[in-house]
Biotite code that builds the C-alpha atoms (Angstrom):
import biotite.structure as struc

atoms = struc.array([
    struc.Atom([-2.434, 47.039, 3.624], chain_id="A", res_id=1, res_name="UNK", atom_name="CA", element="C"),
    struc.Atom([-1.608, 43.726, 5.398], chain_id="A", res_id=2, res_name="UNK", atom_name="CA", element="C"),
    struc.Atom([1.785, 42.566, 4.877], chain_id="A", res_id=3, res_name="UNK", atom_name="CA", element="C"),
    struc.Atom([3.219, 39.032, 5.041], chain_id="A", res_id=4, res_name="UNK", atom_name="CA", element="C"),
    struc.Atom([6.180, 38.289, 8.258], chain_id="A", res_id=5, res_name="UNK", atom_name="CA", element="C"),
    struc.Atom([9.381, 36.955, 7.500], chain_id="A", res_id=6, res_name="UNK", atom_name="CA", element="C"),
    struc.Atom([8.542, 33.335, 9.087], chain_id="A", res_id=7, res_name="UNK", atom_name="CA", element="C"),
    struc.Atom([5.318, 33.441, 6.751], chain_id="A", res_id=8, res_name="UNK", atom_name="CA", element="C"),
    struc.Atom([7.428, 34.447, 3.425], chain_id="A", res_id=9, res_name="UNK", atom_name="CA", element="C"),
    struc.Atom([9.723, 31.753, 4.463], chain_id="A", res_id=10, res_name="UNK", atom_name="CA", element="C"),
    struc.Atom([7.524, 29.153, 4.451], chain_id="A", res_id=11, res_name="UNK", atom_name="CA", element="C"),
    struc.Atom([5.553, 30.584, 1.277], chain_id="A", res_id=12, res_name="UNK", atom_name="CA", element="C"),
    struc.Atom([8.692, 30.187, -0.475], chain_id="A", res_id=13, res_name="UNK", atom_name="CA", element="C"),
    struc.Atom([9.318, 26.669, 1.063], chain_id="A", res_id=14, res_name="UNK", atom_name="CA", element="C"),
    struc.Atom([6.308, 25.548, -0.527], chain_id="A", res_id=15, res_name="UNK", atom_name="CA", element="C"),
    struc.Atom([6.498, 26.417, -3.858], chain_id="A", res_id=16, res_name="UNK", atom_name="CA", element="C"),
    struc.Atom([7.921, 23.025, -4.931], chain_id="A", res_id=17, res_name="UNK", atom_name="CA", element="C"),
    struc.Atom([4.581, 21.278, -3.330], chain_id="A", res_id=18, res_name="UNK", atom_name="CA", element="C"),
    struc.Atom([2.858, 23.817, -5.113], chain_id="A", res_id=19, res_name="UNK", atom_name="CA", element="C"),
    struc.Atom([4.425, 23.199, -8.416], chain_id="A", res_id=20, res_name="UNK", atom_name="CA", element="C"),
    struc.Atom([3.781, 19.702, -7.973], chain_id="A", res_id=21, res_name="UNK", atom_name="CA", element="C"),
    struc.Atom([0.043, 19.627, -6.497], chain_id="A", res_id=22, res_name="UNK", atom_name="CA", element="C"),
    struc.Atom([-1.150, 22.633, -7.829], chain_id="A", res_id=23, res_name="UNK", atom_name="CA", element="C"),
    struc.Atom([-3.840, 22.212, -10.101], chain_id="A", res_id=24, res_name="UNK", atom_name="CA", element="C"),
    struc.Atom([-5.383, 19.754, -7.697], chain_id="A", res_id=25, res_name="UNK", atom_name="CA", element="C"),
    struc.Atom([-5.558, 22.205, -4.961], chain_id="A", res_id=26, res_name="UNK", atom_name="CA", element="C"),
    struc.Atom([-7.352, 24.573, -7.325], chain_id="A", res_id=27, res_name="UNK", atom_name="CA", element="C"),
    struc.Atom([-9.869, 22.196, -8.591], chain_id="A", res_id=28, res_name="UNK", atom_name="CA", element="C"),
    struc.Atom([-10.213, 21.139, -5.158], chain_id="A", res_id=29, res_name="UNK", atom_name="CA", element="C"),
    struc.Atom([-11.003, 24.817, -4.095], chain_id="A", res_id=30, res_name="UNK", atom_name="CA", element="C"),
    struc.Atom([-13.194, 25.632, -6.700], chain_id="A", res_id=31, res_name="UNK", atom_name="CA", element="C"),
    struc.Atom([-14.857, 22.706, -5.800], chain_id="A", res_id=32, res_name="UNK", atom_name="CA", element="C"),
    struc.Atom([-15.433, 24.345, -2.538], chain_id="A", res_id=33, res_name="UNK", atom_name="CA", element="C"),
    struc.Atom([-15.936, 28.042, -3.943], chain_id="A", res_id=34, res_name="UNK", atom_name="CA", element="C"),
    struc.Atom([-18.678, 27.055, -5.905], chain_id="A", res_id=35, res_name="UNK", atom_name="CA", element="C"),
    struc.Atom([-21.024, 25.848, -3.693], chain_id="A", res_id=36, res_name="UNK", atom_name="CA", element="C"),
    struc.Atom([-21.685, 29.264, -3.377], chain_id="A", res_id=37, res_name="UNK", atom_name="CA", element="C"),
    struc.Atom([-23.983, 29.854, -6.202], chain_id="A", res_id=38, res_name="UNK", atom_name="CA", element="C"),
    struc.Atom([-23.489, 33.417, -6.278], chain_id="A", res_id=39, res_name="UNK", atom_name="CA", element="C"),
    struc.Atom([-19.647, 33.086, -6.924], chain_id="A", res_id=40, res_name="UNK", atom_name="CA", element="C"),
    struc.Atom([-20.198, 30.554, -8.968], chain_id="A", res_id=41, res_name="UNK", atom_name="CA", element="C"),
    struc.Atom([-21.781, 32.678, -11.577], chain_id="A", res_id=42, res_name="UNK", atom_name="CA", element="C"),
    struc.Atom([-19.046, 34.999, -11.717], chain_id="A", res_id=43, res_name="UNK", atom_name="CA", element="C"),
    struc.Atom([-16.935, 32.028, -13.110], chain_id="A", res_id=44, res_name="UNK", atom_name="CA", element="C"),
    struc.Atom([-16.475, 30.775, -17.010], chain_id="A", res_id=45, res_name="UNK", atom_name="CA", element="C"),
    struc.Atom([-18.317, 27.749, -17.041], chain_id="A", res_id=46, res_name="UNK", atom_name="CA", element="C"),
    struc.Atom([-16.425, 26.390, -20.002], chain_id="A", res_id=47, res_name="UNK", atom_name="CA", element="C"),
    struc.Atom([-13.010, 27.162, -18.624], chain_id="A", res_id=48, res_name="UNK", atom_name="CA", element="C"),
    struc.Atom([-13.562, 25.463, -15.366], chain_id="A", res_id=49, res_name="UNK", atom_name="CA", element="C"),
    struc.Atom([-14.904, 22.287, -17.634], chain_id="A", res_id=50, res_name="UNK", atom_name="CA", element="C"),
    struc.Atom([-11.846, 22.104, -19.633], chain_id="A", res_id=51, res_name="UNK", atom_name="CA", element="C"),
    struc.Atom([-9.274, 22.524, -16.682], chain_id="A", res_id=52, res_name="UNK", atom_name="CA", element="C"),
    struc.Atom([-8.269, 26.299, -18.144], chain_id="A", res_id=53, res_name="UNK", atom_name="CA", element="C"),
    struc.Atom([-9.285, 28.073, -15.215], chain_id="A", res_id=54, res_name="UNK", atom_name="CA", element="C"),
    struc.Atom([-7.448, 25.819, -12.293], chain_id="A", res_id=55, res_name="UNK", atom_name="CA", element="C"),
    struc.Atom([-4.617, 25.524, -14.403], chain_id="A", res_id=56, res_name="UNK", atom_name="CA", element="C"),
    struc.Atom([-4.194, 29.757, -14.899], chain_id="A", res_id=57, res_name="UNK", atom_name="CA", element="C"),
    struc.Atom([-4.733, 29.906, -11.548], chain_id="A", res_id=58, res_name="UNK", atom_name="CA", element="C"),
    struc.Atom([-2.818, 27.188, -10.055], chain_id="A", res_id=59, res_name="UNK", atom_name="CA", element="C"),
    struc.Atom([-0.071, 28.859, -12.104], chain_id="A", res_id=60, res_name="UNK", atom_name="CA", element="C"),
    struc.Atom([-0.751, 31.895, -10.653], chain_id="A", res_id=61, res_name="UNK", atom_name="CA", element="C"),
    struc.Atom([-0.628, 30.420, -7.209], chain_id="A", res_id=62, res_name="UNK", atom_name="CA", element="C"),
    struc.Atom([3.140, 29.158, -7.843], chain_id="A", res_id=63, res_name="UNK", atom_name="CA", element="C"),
    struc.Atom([4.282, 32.356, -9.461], chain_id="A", res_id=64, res_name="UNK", atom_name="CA", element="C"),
    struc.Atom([2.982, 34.250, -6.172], chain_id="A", res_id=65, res_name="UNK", atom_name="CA", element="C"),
    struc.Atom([5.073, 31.248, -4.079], chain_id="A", res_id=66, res_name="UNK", atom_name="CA", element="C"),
    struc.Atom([8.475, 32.041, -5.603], chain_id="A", res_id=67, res_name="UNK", atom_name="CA", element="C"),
    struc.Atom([8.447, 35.963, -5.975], chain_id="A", res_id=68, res_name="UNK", atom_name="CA", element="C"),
    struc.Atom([6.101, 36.515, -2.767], chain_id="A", res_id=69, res_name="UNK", atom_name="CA", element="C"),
    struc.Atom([9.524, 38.543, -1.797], chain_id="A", res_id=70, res_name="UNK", atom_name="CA", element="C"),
    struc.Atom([10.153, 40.313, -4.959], chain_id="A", res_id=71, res_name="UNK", atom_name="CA", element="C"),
    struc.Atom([6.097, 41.581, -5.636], chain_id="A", res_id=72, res_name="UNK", atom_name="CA", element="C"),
    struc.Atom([7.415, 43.929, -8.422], chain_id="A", res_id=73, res_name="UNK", atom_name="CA", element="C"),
    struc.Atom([8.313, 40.484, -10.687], chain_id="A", res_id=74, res_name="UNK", atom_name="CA", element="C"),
    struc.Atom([4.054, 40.621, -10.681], chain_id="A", res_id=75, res_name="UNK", atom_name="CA", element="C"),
    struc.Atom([3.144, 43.974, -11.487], chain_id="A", res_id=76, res_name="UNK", atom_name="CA", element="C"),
    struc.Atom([2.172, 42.781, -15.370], chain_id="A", res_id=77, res_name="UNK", atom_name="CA", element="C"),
    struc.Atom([0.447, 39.606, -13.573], chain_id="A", res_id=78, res_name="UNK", atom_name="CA", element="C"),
    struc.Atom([-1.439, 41.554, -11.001], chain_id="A", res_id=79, res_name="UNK", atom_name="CA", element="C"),
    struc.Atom([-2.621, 44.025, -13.952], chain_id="A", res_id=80, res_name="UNK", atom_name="CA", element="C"),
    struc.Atom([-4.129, 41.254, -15.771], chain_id="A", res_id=81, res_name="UNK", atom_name="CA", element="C"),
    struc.Atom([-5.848, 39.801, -12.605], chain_id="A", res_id=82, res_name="UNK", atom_name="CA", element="C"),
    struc.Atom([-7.429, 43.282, -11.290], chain_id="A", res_id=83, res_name="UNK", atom_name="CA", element="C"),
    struc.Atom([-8.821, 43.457, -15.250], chain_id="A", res_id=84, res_name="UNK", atom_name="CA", element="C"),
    struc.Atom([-10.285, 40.236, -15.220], chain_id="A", res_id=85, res_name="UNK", atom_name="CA", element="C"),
    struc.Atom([-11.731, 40.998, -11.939], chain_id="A", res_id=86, res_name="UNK", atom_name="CA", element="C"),
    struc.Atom([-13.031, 44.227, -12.947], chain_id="A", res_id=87, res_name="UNK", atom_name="CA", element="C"),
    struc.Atom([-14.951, 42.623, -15.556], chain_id="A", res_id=88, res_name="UNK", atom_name="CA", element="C"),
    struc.Atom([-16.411, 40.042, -14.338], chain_id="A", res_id=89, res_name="UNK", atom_name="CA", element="C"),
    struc.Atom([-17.544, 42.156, -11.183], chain_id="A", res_id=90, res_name="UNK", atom_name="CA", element="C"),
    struc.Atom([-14.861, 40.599, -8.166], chain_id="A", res_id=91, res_name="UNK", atom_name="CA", element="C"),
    struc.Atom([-15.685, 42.870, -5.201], chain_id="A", res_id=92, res_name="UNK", atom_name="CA", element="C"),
    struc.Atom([-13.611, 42.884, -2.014], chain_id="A", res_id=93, res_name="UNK", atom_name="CA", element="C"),
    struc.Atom([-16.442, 40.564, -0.198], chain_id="A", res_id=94, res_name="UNK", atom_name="CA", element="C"),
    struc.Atom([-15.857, 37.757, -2.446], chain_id="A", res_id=95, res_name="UNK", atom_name="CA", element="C"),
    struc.Atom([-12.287, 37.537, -1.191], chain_id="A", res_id=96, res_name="UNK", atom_name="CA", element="C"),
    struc.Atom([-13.192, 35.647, 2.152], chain_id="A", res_id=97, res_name="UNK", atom_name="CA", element="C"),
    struc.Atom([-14.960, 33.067, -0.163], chain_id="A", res_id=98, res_name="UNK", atom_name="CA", element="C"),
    struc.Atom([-11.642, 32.480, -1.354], chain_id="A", res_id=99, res_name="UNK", atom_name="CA", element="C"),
    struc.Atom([-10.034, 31.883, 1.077], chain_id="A", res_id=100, res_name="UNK", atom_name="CA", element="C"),
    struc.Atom([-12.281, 30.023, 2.997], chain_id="A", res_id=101, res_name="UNK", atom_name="CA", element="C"),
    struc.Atom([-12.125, 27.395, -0.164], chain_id="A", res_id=102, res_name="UNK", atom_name="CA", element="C"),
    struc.Atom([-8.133, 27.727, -0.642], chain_id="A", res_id=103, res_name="UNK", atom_name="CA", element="C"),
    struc.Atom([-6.423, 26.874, 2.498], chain_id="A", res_id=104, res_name="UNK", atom_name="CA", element="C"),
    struc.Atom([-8.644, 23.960, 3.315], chain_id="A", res_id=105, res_name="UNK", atom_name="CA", element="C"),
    struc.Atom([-8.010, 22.457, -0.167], chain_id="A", res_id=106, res_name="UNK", atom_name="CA", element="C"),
    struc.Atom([-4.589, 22.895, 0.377], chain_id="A", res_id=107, res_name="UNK", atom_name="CA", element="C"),
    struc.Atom([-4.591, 20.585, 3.428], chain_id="A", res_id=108, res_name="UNK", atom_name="CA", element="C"),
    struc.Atom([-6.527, 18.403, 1.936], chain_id="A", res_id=109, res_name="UNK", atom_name="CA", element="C"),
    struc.Atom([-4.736, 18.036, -1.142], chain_id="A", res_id=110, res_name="UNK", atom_name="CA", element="C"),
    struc.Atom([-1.449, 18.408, 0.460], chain_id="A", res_id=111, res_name="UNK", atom_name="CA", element="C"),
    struc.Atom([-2.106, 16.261, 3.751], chain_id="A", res_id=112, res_name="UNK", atom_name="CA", element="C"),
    struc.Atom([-1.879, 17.878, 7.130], chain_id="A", res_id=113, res_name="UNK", atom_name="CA", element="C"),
    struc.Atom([1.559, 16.535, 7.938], chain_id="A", res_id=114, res_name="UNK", atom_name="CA", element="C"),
    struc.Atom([2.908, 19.041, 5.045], chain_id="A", res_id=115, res_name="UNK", atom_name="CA", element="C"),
    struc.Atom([-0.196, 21.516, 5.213], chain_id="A", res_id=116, res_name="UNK", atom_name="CA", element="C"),
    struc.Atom([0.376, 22.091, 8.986], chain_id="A", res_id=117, res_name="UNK", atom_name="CA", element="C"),
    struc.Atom([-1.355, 24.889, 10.996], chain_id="A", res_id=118, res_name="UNK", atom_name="CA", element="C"),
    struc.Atom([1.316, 26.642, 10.690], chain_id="A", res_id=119, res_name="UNK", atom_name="CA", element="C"),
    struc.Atom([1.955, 26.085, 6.880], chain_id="A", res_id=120, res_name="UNK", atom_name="CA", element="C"),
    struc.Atom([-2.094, 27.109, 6.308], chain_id="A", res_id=121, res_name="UNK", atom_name="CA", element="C"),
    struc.Atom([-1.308, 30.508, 8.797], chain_id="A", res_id=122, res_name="UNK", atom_name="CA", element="C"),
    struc.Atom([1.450, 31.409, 6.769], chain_id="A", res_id=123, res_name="UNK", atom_name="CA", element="C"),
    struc.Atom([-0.521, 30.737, 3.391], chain_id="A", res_id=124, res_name="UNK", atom_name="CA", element="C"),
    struc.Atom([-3.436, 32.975, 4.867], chain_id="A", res_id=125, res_name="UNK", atom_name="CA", element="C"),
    struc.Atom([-1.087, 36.173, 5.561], chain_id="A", res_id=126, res_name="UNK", atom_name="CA", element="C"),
    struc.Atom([0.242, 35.798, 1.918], chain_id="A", res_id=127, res_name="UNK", atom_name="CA", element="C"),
    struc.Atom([-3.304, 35.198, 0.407], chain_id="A", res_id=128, res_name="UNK", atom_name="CA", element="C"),
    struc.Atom([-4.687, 38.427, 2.528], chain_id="A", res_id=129, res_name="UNK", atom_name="CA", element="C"),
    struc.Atom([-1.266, 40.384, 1.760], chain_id="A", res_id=130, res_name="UNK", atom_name="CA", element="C"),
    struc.Atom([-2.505, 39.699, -2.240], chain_id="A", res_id=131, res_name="UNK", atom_name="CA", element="C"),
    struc.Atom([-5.807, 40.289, -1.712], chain_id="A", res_id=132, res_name="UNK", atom_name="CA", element="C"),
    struc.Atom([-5.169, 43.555, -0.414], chain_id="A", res_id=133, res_name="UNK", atom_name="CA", element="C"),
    struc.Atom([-3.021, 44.233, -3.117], chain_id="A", res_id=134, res_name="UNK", atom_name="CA", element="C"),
    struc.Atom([-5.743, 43.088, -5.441], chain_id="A", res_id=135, res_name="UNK", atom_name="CA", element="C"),
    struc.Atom([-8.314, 44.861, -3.709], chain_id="A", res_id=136, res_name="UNK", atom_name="CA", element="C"),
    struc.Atom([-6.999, 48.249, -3.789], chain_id="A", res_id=137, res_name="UNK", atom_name="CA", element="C"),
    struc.Atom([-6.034, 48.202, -7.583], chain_id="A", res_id=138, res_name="UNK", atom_name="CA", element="C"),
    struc.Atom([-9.357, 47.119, -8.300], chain_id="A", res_id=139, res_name="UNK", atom_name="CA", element="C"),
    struc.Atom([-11.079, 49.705, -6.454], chain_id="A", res_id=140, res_name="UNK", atom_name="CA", element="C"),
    struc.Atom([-9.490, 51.912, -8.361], chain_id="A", res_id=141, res_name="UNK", atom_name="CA", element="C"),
    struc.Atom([-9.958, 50.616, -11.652], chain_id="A", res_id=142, res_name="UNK", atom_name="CA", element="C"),
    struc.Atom([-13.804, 50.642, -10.621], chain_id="A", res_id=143, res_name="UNK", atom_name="CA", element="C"),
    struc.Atom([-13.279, 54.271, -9.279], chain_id="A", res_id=144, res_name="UNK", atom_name="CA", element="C"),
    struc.Atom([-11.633, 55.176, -12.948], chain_id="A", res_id=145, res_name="UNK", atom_name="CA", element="C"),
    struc.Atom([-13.858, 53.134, -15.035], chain_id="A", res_id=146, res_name="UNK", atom_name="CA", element="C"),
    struc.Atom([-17.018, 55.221, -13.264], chain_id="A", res_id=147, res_name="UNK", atom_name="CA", element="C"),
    struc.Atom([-15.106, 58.470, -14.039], chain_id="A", res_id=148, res_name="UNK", atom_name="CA", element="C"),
    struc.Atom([-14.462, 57.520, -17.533], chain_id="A", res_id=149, res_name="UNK", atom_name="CA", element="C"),
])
């Protein structure tokens, strides 16, 4: 499992209030980018991205990662939920890359790459792979129980 440095935590945390603020656009502007993968794309609610739902839970999401990114056990009930929801609608761990690859550009480019610096964007990639790690294992799992059950 990959963990996060102290510098990267730091500036995690440090963002949260840009986060807060500019959230939802980041995630609309990241699905935006996720889904011109059609294969991802078809993983995804269709009616919840339409109505906002889906970039707003996640954007949510996003910020509640930013302030506890030091104190993971605040989570655990959130990272239950996710690794369901995953489960179900069939999130494997080579879709996580996708993700990525769509969420720390659209930070940048919502956020501006005076405030979305390299180093802001480096630090945001150790968290996101620290949580998608986490993610990952729980949901391999739930997959490992749900084919035993």
């Amino acid at each position: 499992m990959r963990t996060a440095s102290e510098n990267a935590i730091a500036i995690v945390k440090a963002t949260a209030p840009a986060i807060e603020k500019h959230g939802v656009a980041i995630t609309t502007a990241m699905y935006a980018r996720l889904f011109t993968n059609a294969e991802v794309k078809a993983m995804f609610d269709e009616a919840a991205q339409e109505s906002g739902e889906q970039p707003r839970r996640l954007a949510a999401a996003i910020l509640a990662y930013a302030k506890n990114i030091d104190k993971l056990a605040n989570l655990g009930a959130a990272v239950e939920r996710m690794v369901t929801r995953h489960v179900e609608t069939g999130v494997k761990a080579e879709h996580y890359p996708h993700v990525a690859d769509a969420l720390l550009p659209a930070i940048r480019d919502v956020l501006g790459a005076d405030v979305a610096t390299d180093e802001v964007l480096a630090a945001w990639g150790e968290a996101y792979w620290m949580l998608a790690d986490i993610l990952i294992s729980a949901e391999a799992q739930a997959y490992e129980d749900r084919a035993a059950a």
